[in-house]
SEVEXGU-262006 format. One record per residue (C-alpha): x, y, z; residue in three letters. Coordinates in Angstrom, 2 decimals. Layout:
X: X&Y: Y&Z: Z&aa: ALA $
...
//
This chain:
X: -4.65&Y: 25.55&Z: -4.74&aa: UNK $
X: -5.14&Y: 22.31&Z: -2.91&aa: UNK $
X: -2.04&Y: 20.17&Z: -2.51&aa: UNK $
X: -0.95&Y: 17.34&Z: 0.23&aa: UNK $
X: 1.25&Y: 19.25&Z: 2.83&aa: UNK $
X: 4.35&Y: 17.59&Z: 4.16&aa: UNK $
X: 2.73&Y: 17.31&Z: 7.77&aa: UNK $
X: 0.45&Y: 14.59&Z: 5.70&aa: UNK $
X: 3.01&Y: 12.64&Z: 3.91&aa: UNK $
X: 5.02&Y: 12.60&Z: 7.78&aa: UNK $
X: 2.00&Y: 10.75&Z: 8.99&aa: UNK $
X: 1.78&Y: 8.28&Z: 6.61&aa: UNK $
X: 5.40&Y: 7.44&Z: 7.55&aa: UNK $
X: 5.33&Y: 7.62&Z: 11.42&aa: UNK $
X: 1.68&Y: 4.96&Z: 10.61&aa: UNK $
X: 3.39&Y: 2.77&Z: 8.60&aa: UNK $
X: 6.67&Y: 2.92&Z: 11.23&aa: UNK $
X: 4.15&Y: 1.98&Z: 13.83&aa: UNK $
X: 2.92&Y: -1.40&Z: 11.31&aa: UNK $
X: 6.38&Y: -1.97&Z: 10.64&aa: UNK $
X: 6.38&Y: -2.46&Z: 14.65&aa: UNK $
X: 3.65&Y: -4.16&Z: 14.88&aa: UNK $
X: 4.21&Y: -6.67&Z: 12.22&aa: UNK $
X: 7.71&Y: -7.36&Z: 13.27&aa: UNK $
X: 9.42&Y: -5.81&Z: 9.80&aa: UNK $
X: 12.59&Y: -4.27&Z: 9.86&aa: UNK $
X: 11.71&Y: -1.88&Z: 6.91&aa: UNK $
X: 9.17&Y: -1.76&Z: 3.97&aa: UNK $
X: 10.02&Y: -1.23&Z: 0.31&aa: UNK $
X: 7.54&Y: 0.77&Z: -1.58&aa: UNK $
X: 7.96&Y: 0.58&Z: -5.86&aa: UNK $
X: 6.32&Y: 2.66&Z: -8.28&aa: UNK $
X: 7.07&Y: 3.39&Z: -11.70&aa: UNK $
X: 5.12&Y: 5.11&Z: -14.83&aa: UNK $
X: 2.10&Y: 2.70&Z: -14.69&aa: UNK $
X: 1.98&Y: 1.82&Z: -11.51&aa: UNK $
X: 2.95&Y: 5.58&Z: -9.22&aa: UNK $
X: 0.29&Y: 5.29&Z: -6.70&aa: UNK $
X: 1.48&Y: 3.67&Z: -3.49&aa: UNK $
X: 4.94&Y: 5.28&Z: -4.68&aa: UNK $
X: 3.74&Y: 8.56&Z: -4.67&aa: UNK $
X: 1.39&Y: 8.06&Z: -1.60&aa: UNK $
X: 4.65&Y: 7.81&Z: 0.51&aa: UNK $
X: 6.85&Y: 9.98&Z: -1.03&aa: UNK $
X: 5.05&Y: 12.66&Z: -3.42&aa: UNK $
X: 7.46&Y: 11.18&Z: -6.02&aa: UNK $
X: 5.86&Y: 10.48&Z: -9.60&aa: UNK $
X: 8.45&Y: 8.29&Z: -12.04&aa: UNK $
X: 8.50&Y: 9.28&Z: -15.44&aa: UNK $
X: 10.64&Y: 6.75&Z: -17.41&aa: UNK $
X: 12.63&Y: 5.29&Z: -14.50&aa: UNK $
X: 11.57&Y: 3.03&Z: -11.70&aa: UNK $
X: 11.48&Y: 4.15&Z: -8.00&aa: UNK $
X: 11.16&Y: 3.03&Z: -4.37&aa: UNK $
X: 10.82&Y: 4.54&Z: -1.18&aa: UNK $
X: 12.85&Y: 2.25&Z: 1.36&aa: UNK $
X: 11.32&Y: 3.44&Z: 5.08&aa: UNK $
X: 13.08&Y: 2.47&Z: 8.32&aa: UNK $
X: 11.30&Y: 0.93&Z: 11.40&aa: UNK $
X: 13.37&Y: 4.35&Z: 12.64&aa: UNK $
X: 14.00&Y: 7.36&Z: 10.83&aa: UNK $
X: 13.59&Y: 9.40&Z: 7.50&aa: UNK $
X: 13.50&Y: 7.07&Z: 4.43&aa: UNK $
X: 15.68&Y: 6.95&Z: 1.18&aa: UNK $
X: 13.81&Y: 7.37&Z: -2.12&aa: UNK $
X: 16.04&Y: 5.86&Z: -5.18&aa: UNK $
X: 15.37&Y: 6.50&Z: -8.42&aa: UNK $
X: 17.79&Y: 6.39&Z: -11.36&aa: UNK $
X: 20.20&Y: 9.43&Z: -12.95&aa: UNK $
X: 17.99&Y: 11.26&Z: -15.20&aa: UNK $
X: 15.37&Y: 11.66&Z: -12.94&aa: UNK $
X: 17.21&Y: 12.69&Z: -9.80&aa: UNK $
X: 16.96&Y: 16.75&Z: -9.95&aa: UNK $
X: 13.22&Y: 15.84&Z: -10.79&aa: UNK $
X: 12.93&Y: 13.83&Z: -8.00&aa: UNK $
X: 14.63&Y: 16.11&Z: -5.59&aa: UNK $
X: 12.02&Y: 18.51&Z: -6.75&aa: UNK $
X: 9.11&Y: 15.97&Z: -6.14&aa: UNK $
X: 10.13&Y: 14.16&Z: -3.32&aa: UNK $
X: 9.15&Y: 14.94&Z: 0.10&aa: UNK $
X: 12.01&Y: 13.40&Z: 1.35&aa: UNK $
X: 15.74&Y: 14.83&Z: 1.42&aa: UNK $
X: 18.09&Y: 11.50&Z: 0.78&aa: UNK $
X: 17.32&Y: 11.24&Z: -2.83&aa: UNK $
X: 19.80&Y: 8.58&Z: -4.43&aa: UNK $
X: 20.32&Y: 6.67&Z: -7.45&aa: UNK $
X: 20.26&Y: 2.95&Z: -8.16&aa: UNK $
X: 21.17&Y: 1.16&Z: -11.65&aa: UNK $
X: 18.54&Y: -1.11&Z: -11.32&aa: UNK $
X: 16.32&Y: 1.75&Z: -11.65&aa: UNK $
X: 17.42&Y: 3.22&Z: -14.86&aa: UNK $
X: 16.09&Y: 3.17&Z: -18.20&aa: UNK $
X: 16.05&Y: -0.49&Z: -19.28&aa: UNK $
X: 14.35&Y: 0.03&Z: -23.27&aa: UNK $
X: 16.99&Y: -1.01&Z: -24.86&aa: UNK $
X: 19.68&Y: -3.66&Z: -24.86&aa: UNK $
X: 22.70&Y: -1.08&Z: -23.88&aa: UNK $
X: 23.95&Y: -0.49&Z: -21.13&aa: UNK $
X: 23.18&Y: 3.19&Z: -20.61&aa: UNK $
X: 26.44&Y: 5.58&Z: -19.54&aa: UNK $
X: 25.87&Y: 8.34&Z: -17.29&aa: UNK $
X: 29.73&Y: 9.83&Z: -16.60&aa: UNK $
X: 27.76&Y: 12.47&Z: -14.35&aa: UNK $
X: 25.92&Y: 10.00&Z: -11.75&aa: UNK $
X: 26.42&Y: 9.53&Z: -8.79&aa: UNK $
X: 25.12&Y: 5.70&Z: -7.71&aa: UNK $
X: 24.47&Y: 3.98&Z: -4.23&aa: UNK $
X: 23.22&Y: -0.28&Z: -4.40&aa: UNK $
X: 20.90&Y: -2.04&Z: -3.46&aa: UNK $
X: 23.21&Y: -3.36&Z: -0.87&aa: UNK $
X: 24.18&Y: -0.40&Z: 0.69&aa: UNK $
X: 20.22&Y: 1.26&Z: 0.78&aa: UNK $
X: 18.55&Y: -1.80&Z: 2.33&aa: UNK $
X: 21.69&Y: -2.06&Z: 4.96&aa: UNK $
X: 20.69&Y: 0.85&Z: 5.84&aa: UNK $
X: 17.30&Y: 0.76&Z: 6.63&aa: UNK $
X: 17.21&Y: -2.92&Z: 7.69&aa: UNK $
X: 19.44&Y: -2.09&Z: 10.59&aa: UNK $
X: 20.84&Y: -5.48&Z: 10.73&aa: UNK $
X: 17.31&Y: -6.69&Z: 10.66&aa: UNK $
X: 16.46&Y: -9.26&Z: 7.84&aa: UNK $
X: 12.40&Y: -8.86&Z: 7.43&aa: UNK $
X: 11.27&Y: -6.51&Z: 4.66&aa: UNK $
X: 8.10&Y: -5.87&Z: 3.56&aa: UNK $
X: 7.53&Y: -4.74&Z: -0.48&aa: UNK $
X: 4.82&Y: -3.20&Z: -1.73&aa: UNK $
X: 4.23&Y: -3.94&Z: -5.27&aa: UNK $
X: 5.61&Y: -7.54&Z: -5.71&aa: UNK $
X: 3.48&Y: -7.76&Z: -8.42&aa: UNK $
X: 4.84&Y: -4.95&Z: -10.23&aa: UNK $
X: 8.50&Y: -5.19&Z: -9.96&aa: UNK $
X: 10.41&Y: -6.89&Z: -12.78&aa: UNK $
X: 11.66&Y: -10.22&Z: -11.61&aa: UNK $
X: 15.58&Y: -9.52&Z: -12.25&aa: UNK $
X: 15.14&Y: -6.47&Z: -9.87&aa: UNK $
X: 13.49&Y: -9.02&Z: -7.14&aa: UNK $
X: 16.27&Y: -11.30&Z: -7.66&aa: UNK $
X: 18.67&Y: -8.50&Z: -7.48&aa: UNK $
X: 17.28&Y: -7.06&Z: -3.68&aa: UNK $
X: 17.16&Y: -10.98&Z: -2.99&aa: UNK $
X: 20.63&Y: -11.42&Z: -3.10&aa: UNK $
X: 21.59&Y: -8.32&Z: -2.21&aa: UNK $
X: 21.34&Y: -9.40&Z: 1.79&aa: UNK $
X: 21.76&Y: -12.78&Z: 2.59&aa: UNK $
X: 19.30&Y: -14.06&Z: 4.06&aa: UNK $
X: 16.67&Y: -11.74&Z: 3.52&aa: UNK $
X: 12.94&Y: -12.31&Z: 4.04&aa: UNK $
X: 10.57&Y: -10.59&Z: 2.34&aa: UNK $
X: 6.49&Y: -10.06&Z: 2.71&aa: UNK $
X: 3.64&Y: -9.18&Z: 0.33&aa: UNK $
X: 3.12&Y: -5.67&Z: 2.15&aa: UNK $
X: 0.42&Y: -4.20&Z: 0.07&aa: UNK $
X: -2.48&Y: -4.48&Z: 2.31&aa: UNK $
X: -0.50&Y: -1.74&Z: 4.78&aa: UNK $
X: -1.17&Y: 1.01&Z: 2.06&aa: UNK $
X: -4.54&Y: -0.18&Z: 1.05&aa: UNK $
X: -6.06&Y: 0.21&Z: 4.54&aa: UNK $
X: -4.40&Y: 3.86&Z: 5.11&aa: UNK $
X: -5.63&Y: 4.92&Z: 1.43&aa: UNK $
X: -8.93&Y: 3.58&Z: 1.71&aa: UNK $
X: -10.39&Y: 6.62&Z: 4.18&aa: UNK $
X: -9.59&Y: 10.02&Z: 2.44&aa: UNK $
X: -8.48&Y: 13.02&Z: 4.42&aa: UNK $
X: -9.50&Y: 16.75&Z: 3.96&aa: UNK $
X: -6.17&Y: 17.28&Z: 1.75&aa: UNK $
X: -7.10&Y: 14.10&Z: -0.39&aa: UNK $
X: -10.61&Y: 15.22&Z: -0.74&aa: UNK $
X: -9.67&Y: 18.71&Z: -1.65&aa: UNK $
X: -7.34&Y: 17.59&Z: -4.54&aa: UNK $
X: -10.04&Y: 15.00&Z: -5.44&aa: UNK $
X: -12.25&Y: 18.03&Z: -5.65&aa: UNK $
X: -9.92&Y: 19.73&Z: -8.32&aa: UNK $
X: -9.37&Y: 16.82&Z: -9.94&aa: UNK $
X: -13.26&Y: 16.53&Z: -10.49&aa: UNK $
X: -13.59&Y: 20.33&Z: -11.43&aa: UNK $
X: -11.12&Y: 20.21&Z: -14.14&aa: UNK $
X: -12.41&Y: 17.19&Z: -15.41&aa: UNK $
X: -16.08&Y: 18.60&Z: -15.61&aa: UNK $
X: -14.24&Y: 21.70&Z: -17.35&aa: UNK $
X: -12.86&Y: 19.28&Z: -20.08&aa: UNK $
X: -15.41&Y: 17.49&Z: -20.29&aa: UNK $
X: -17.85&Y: 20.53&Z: -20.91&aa: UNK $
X: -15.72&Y: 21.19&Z: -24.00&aa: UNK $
X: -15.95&Y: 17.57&Z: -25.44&aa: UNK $
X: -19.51&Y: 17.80&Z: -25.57&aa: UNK $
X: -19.73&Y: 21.11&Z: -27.22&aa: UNK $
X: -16.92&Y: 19.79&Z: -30.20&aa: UNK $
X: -18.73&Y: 15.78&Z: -30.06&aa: UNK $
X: -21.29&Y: 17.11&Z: -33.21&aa: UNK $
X: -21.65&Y: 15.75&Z: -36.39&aa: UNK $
X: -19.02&Y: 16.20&Z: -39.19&aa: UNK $
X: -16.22&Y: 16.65&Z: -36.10&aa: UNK $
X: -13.79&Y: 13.78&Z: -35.55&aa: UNK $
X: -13.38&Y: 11.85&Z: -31.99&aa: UNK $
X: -10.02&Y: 13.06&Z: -32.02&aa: UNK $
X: -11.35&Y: 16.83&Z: -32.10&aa: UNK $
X: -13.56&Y: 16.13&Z: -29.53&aa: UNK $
X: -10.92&Y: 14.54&Z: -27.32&aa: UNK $
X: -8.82&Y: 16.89&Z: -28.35&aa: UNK $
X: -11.09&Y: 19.78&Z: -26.96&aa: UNK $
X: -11.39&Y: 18.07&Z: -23.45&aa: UNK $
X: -7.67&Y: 17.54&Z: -22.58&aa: UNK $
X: -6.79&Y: 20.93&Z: -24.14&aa: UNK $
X: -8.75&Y: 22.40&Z: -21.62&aa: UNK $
X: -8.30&Y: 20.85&Z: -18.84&aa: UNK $
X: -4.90&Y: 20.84&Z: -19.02&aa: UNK $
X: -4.69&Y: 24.39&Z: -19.43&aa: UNK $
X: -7.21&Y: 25.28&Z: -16.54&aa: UNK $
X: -4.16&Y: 23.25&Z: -14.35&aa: UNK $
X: -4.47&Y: 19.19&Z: -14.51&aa: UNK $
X: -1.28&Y: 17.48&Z: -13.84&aa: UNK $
X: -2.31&Y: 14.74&Z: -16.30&aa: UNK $
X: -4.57&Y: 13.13&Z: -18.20&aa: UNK $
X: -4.42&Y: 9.32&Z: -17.13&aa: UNK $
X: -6.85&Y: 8.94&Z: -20.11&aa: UNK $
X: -9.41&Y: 9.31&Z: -22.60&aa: UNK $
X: -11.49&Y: 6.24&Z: -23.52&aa: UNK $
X: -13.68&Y: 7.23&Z: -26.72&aa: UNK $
X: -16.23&Y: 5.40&Z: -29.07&aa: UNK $
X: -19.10&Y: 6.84&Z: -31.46&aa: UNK $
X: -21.84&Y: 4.99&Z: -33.21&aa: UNK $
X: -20.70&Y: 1.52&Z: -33.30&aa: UNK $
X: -17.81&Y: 1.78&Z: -31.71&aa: UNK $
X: -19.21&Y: 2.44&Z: -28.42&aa: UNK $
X: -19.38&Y: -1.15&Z: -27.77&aa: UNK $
X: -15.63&Y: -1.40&Z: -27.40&aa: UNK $
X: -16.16&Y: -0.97&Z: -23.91&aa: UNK $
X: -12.67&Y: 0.88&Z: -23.72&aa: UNK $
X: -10.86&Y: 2.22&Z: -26.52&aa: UNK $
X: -9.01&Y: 5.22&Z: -27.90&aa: UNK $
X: -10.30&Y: 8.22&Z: -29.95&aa: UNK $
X: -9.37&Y: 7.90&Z: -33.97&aa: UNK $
X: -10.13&Y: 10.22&Z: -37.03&aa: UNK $
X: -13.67&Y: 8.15&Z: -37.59&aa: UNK $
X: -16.28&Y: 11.38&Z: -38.66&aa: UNK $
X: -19.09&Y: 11.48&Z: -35.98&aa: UNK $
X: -22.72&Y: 10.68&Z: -37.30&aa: UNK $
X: -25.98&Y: 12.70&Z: -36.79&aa: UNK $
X: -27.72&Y: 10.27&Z: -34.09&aa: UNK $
X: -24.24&Y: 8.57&Z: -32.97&aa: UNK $
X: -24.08&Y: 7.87&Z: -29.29&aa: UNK $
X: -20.80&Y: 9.21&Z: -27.78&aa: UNK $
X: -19.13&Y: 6.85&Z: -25.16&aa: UNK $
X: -16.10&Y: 9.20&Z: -23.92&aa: UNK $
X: -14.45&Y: 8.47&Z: -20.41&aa: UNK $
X: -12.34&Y: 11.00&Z: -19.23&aa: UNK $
X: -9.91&Y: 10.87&Z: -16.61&aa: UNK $
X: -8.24&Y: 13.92&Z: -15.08&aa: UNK $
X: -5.06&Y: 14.00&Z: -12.68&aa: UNK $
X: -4.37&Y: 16.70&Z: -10.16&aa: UNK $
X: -1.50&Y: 16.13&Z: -7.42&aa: UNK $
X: -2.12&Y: 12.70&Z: -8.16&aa: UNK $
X: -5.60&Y: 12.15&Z: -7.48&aa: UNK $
X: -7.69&Y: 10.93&Z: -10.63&aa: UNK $
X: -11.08&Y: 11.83&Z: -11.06&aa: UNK $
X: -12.68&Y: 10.34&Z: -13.87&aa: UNK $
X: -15.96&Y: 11.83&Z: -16.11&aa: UNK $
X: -18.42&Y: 10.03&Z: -18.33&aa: UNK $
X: -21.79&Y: 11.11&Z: -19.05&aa: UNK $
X: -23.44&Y: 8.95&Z: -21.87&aa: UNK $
X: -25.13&Y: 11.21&Z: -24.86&aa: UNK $
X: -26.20&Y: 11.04&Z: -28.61&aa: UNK $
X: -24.64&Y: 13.56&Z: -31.20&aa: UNK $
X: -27.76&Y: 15.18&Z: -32.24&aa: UNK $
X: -31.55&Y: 14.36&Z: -31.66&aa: UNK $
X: -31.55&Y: 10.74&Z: -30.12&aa: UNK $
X: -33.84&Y: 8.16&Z: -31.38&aa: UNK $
X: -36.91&Y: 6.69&Z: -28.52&aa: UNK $
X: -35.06&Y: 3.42&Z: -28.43&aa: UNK $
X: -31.79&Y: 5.73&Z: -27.13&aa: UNK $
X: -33.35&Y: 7.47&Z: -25.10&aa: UNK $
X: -35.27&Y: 4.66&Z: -23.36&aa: UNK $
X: -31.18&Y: 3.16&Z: -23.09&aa: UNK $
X: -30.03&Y: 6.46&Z: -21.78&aa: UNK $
X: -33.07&Y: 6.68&Z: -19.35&aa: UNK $
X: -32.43&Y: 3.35&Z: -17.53&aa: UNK $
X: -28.69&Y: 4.56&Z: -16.88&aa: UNK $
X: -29.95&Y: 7.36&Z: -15.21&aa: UNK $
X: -32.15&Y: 6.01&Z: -13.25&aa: UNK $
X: -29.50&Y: 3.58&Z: -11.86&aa: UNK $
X: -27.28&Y: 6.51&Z: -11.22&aa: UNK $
X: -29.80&Y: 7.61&Z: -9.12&aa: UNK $
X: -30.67&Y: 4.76&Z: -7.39&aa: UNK $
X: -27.25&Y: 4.07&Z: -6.30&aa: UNK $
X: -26.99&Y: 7.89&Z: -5.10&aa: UNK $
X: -29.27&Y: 7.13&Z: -2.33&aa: UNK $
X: -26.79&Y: 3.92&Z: -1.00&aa: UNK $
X: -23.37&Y: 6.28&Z: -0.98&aa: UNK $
X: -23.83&Y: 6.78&Z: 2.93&aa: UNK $
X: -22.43&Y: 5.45&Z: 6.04&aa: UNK $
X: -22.80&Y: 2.36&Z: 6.82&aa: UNK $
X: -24.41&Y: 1.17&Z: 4.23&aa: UNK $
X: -24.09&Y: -2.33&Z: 2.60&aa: UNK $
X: -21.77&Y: -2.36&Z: -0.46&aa: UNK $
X: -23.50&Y: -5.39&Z: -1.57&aa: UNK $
X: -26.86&Y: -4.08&Z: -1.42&aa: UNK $
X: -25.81&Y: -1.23&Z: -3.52&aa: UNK $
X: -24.77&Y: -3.12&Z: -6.10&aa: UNK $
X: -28.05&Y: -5.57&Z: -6.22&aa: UNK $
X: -30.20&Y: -2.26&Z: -6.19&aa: UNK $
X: -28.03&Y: -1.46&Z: -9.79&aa: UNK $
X: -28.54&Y: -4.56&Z: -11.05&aa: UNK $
X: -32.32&Y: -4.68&Z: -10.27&aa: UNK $
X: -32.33&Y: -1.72&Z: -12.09&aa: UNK $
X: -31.03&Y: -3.27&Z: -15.04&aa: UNK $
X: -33.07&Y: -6.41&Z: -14.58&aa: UNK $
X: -36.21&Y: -4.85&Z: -14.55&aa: UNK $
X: -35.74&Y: -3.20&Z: -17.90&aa: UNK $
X: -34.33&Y: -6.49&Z: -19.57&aa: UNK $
X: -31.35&Y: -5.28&Z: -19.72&aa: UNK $
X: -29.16&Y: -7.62&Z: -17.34&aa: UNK $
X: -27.29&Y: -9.67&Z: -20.32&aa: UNK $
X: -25.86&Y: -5.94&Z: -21.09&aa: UNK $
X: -24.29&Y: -5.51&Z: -17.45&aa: UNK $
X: -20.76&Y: -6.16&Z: -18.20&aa: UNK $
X: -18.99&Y: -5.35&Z: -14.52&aa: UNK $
X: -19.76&Y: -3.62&Z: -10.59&aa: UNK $
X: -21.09&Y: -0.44&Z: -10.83&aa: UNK $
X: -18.45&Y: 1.58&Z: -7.81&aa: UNK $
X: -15.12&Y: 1.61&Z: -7.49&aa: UNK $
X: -13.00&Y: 3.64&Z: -5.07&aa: UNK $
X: -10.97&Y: 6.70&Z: -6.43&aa: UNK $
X: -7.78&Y: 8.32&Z: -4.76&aa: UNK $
X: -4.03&Y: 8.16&Z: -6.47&aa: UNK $
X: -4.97&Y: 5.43&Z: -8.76&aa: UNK $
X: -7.96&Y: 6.00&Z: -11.19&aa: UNK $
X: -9.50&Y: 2.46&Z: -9.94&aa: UNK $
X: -8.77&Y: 1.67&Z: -6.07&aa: UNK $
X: -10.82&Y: -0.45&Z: -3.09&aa: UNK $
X: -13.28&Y: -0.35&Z: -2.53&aa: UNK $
X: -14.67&Y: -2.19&Z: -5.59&aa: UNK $
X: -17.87&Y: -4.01&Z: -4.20&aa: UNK $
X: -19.42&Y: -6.96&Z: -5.98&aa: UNK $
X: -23.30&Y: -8.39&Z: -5.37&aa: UNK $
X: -21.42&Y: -10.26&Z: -2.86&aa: UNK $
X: -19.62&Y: -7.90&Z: -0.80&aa: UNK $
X: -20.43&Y: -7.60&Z: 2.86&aa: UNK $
X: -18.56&Y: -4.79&Z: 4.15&aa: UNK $
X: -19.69&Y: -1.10&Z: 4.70&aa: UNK $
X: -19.42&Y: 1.91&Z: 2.80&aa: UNK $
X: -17.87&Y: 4.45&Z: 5.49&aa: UNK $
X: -17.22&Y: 8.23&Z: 5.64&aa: UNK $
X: -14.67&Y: 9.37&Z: 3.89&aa: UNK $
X: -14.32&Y: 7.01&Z: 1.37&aa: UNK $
X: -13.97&Y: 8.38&Z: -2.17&aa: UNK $
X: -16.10&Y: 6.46&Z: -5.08&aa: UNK $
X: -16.58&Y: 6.33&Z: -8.73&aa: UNK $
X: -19.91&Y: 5.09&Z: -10.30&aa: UNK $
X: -19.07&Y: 2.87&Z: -13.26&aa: UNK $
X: -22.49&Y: 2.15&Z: -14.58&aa: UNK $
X: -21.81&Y: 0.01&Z: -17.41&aa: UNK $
X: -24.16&Y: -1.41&Z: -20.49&aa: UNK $
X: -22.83&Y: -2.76&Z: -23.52&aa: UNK $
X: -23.96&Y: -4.53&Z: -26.48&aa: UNK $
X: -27.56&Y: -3.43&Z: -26.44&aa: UNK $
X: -29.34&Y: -2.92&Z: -29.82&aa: UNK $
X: -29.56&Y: 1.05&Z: -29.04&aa: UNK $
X: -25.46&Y: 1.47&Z: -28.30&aa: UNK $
X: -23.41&Y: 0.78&Z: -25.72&aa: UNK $
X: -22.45&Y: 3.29&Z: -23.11&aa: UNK $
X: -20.94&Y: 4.26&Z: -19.74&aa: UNK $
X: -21.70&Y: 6.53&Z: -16.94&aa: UNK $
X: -19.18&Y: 7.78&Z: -13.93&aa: UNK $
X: -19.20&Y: 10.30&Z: -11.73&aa: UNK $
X: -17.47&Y: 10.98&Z: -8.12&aa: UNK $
X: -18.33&Y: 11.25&Z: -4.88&aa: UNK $
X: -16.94&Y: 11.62&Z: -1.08&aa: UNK $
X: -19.10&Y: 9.57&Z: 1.67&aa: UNK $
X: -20.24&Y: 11.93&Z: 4.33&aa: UNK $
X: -22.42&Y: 12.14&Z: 7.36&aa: UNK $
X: -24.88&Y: 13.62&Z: 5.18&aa: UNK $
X: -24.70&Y: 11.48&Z: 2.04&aa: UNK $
X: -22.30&Y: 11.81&Z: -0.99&aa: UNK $
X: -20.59&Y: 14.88&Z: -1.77&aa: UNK $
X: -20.59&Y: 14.93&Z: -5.55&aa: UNK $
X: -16.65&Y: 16.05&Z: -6.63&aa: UNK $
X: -17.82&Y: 15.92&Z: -10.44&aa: UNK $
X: -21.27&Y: 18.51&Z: -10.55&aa: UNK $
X: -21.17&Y: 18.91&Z: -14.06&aa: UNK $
X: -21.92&Y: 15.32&Z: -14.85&aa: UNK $
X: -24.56&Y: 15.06&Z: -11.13&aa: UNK $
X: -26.51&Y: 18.02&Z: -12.76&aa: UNK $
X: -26.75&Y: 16.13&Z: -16.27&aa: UNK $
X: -27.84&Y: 13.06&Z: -14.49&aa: UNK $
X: -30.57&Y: 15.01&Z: -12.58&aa: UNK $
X: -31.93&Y: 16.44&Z: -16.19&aa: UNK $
X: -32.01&Y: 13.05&Z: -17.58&aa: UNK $
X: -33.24&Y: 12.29&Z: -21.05&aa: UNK $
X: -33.81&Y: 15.84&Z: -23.14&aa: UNK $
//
């Protein structure tokens, strides 16, 4: 099975040693937690469960990954990395105690970013916006002196081109989503409840081998036009559209499923909706290549829309990137002026909500090649290519 080999995650350190260089840091900080893993994990393989983390990487050397007690034999069994250590800041902070852990070994703050800052006094943190603002205050004073910089844009340029190993694992991540999502469909029929039908998906993608499921947006009949929302014990309708997102983690790459249907025969108003989505799905099929203009995809959507007199329905852009996070750059506006490249990893996010027929969502994924996109979700490309039954 696909995974990210530890050659990979050793690049990604020796490039960002190199920026460290180059930008005149001593060391960079990199925090993650439960909502927010990505950049943590990109570094380090490490994925926090209820503690926070950070991977603290030298200008020079291997880095230190701190976590907090509970997690550590989990972490040593993530991490890429062997100097796995333990922080309090880091530990569970749900309740007002003050947690005991007689077993623990602990290190500081102190001591960790002595280490790496090498008598330096220029860090750079990624995921200032994250971090709670004790911890800040906490690495603040734990050096006098210290200087740190927003960081962020490091990661974001090294994660925005995929490599073979990322691609593969987004490739997994797309075929046990379609696998799931196969099974919603099938259990989405009248007299079932959303929860069933969610049910079905995550069931079975988890048992084919996902790592996670980051989450299941779900709506029928009227409460499609949530625009996100969770599946609840409402009894689907004969004629109900379905509006059911599903997103699917594998080594930490998300790939995320929606293909917009009705539960049973659909009406000619919903199926002149469902036809329009289509059709912008495959218009913007034929912009995913090199070089071409992220902006100009997204008019091409929206002239899609426009033409059918649907444009007041258009609720947000219609691509965003994929990778660690389910939502990542690039995420291209009628505005944007940059390039779609090779290797980049996309989600289409064709949205329309509110209209008098439902309210519904399409997404599917795709790599950027020299030959076009490489679809990494099939099942839902080969629905789109049916179009309206």
């Amino acid at each position: 099975m696909p995974t990210i080999p530890a050659s990979e995650f050793r690049e990604r350190i020796s490039h960002l040693q190199e920026d460290l260089e180059r930008e005149g840091l001593d060391a960079l900080m990199v925090y993650g937690d439960e909502y927010r893993k990505e950049n943590l994990r990109y570094v380090s393989n490490f994925w926090p469960i209820f503690e926070r983390g950070a991977c603290f990487i030298p200008r020079q050397g291997e880095p230190i990954l701190a976590g907090a007690p509970e997690g550590e034999q989990y972490a040593r069994e993530m991490s890429v990395w062997e100097d796995v250590r333990n922080i309090k800041e880091f530990a569970c902070v749900s309740v007002p105690e003050e947690i005991d852990y007689p077993l623990a070994t602990f290190s500081s703050l102190r001591e960790i970013l002595g280490e790496v800052l090498a008598g330096g006094r220029r860090l750079g943190l990624v995921g200032q916006w994250d971090l709670p603002a004790p911890v800040l205050e906490r690495i603040h004073a734990a050096v006098p002196g210290l200087e740190i910089t927003e960081a962020a844009s490091l990661l974001q340029e090294m994660r925005l081109i995929k490599t073979p190993a990322e691609v593969a694992c987004l490739r997994e991540a797309g075929r046990l989503a379609c696998l799931g999502y196969a099974e919603l469909m099938a259990a989405a029929v009248p007299g079932s409840t959303e929860l069933q039908a969610a049910g079905a998906a995550e069931g079975a993608a988890r048992s084919a081998g996902a790592e996670d499921i980051n989450f299941m947006v779900f709506g029928s009949g009227p409460r499609t036009a949530t625009i996100i929302g969770r599946a609840t014990d409402r009894i689907i309708q004969e004629g109900d559209m379905i509006m059911a997102a599903f997103a699917v983690q594998y080594q930490g790459y998300v790939a995320t499923v929606e293909f917009p249907f009705v539960a049973g025969p659909a009406s000619p108003e919903q199926k002149a909706f469902l036809q329009v989505l289509f059709e912008a799905a495959n218009t913007q099929l034929g912009y995913l290549r090199d070089g071409a203009h992220a902006g100009e995809m997204v008019r091409a959507v929206k002239q899609v829309f426009a033409r059918a007199g649907y444009a007041q329905y258009d609720v947000y852009p219609p691509l965003h990137g994929i990778g660690l996070a389910e939502a990542e750059s690039p995420y291209p506006d009628a505005e944007a002026d940059y390039p779609l490249r090779n290797g980049m990893c996309v989600n289409s996010d064709l949205s329309l909500f509110g209209h008098p027929a439902g309210s519904n969502r399409l997404e599917e994924g795709f790599v950027i090649g020299p030959e076009g996109p490489e679809s990494l979700t099939p099942l839902i490309r080969e629905l789109c290519a049916q179009g309206v039954q």
